[in-house]
C-alpha positions as CSV (number, residue, x, y, z in Angstrom):
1,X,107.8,69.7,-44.7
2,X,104.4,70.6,-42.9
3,X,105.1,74.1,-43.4
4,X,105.8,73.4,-46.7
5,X,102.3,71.5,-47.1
6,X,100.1,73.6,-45.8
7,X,101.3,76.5,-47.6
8,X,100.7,74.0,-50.6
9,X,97.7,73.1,-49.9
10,X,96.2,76.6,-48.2
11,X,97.1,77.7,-52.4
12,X,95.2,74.7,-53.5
13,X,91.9,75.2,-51.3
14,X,92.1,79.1,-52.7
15,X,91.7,77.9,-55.9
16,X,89.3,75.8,-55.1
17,X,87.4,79.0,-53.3
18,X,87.9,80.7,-56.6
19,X,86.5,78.0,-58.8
20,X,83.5,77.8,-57.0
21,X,83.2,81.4,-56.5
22,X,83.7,81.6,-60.4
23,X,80.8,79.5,-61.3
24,X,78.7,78.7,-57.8
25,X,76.8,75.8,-57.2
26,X,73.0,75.5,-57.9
27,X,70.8,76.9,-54.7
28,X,70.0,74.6,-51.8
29,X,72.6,71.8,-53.6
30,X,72.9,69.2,-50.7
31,X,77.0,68.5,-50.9
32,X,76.3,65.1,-48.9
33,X,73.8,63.7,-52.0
34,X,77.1,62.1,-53.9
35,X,74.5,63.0,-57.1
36,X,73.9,66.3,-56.7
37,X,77.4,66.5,-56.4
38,X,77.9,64.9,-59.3
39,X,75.9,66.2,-61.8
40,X,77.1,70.0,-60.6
41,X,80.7,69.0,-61.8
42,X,79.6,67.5,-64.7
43,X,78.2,70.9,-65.6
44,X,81.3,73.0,-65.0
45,X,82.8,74.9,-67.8
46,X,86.6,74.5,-68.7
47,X,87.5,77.8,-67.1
48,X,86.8,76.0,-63.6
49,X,89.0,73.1,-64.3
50,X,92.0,75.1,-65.7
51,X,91.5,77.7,-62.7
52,X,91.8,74.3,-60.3
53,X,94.8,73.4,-62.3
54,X,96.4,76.4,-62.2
55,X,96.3,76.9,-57.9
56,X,97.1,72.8,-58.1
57,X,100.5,73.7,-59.7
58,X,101.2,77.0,-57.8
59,X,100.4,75.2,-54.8
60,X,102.7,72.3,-55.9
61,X,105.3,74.7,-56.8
62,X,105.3,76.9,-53.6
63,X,105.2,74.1,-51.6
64,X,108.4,72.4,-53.7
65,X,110.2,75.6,-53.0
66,X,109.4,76.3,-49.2
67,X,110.7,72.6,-48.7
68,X,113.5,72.8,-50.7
69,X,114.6,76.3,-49.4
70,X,114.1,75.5,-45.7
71,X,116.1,72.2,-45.6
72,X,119.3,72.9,-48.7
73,X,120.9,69.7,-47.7
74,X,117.9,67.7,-48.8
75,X,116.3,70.4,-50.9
76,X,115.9,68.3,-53.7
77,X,114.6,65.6,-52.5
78,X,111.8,66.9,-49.9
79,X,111.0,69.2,-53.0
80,X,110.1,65.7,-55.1
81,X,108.8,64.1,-51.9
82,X,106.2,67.1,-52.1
83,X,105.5,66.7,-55.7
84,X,104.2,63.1,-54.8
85,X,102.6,64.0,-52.3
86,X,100.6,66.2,-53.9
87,X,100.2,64.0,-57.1
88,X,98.9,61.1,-54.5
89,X,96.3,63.7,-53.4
90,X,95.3,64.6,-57.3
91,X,95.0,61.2,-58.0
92,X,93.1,60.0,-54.9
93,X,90.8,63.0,-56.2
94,X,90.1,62.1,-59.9
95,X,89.1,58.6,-58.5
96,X,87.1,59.8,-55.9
97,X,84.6,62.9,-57.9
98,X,83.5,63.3,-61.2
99,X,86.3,64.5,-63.7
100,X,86.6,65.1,-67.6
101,X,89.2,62.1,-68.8
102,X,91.3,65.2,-70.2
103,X,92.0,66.1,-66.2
104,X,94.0,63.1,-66.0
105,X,96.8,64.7,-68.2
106,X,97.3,67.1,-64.7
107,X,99.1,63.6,-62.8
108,X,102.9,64.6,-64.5
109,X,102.5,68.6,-63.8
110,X,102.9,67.6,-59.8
111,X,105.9,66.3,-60.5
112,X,107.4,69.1,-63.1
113,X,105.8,72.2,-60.4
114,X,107.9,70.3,-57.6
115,X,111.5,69.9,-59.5
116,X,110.9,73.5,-61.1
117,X,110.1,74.7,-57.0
118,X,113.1,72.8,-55.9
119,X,115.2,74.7,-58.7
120,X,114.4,78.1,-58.4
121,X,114.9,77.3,-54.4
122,X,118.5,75.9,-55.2
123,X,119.0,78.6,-57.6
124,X,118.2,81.7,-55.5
125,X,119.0,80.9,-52.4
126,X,118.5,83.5,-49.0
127,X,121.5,85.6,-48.7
């Protein structure tokens, strides 16, 4: 399950690193001013969001199926266990910074990126 996590999550802070490369954040921006930080996510575009969206799921979805494929006897269910996980995290994260409403909407993808990782693990499994 840690492996499984921080492969998860190492895909998650990628994204992140790709977001912000994507559209950086203003010169001298002091990340400890909870404004500052603020008032640069209110100003991202879409495209940033969806990128974050996209490595959330991946990262949900790799994790789901490194769990899954490394334990088969409980595949299933550390594969959901990570999907929770993971949709703790997201929520714990739209409370804590600055997000569009519409971001909300992500919450139920954790869970359908970690049955569709346990699936794929139970469905090809190593040979």
């Amino acid at each position: 399950m840690l492996a499984a996590v921080f492969t998860g999550t190492s895909l998650m802070i990628l994204g992140q690193y790709f977001a912000h490369q994507a559209y950086p954040a203003p010169e001298g921006m002091d990340y400890q001013d909870g404004e500052q930080v603020k008032a640069y996510m209110n100003s991202f575009p879409v495209y940033v969001y969806l990128i974050m969206i996209v490595f959330h799921q991946l990262g949900t979805l790799a994790a789901s199926f490194l769990s899954a494929r490394l334990d088969v006897a409980n595949g299933r269910k550390n594969a959901l266990m990570i999907g929770v996980i993971f949709m703790m995290g997201g929520l714990m994260n739209l409370q804590t910074l600055p997000h569009p409403v519409w971001m909300w909407a992500e919450l139920p993808l954790y869970l359908i990126s970690s049955v569709s990782g346990g699936i794929l693990a139970m469905r090809y499994p190593l040979k």
